[in-house]
N, C-alpha and C positions, 0 to 999 in steps of 0.2 A: 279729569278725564284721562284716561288708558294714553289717549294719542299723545300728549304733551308727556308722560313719565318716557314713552319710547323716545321722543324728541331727544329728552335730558338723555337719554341714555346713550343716545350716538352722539349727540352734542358736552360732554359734560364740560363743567366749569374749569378752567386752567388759569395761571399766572398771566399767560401771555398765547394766545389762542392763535391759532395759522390756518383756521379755515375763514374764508370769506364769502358768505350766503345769504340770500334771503332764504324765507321758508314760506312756500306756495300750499293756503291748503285747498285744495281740491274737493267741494263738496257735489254730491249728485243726491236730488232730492227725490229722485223713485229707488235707486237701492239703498238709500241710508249710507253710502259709502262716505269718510272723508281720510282723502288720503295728502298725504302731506310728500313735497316735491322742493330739492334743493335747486338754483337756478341753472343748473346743467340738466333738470328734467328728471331725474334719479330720484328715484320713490324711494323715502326716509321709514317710512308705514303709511299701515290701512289700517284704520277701524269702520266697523258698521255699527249707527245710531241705529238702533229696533224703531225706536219714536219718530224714526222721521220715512221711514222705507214707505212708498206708494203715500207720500206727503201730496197733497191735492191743491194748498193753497198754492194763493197767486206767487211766482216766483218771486218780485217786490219785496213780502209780507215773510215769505218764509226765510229767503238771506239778511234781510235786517236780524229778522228774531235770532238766528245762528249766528250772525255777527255779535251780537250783543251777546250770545253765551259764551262766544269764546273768548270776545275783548275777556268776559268777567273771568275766566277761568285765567288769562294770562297775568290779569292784574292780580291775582292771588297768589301771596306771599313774591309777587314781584317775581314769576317766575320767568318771564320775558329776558328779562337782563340780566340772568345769572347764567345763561348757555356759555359754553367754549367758542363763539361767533365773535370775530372781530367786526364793531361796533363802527360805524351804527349797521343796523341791517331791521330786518322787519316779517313782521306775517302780514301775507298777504290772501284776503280770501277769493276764491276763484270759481268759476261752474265747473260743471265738472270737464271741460273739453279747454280750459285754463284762459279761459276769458275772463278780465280783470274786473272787478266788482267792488272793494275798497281796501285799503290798507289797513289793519286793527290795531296794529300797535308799532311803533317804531323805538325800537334801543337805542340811546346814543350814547357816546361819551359819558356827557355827567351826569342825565337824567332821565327818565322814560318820560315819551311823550307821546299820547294817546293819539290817532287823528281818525276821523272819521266819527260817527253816531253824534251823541248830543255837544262832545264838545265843541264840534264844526258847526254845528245851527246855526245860523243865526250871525255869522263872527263878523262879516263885511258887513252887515248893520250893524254892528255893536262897533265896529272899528270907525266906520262912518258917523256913530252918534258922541263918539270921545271926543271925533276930531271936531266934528261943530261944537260942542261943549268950552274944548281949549279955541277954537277962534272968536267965540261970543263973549269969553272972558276979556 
């Protein structure tokens, strides 16, 4: 996507990087608009998705799906954590008036850690069925 090369491009990768950010993107589902906001509110870019301008679904249905297209766009070739952003920091996606909706991906130090969509499902039963597992043992 257009929006993530303008990212890198005001962001680029350095030795030892002196800005300290999240990256808010701002989606609006009737003009297709998603603009992307460092946490001082300062618009980094805009692009317009044509596919989603006068989007009719339920709001629910339409931010998952965009969620999920940009976690994938971020986790491709791992471009999340190569920014000039001292770590950790994160994208955060937002309606378009910057009301908070989920986190897509967070940078850290040593390793990208994805949160929100399928890998949160389910994790406080899964965490809950390990722990009866090791007390039954």
């Amino acid at each position: 996507m257009r929006m993530l090369g303008k990212v890198a491009q005001k962001f680029p990768h350095v030795e030892e990087p002196a800005v300290m950010t999240d990256l808010h993107l701002r989606v609006n589902q009737e003009t297709g608009d998603v603009m992307v906001f460092d946490d001082d509110d300062t618009e980094i870019t805009r692009i317009v998705v044509e596919e989603w301008i006068g989007n009719t679904e339920d709001d629910g249905i339409f931010y998952k799906e965009v969620a999920n297209g940009i976690r994938h766009l971020l986790l491709t070739d791992n471009f999340g954590a190569t920014l000039g952003i001292i770590m950790p920091y994160s994208f955060v996606l937002e309606t378009e008036t910057g009301e908070h909706i989920e986190e897509l991906f967070v940078a850290d130090t040593d390793d990208t850690i994805i949160i929100g969509g399928a890998f949160m499902e389910n994790l406080e039963k899964d965490l809950d069925d390990f722990l009866h597992h090791l007390m039954d043992e």
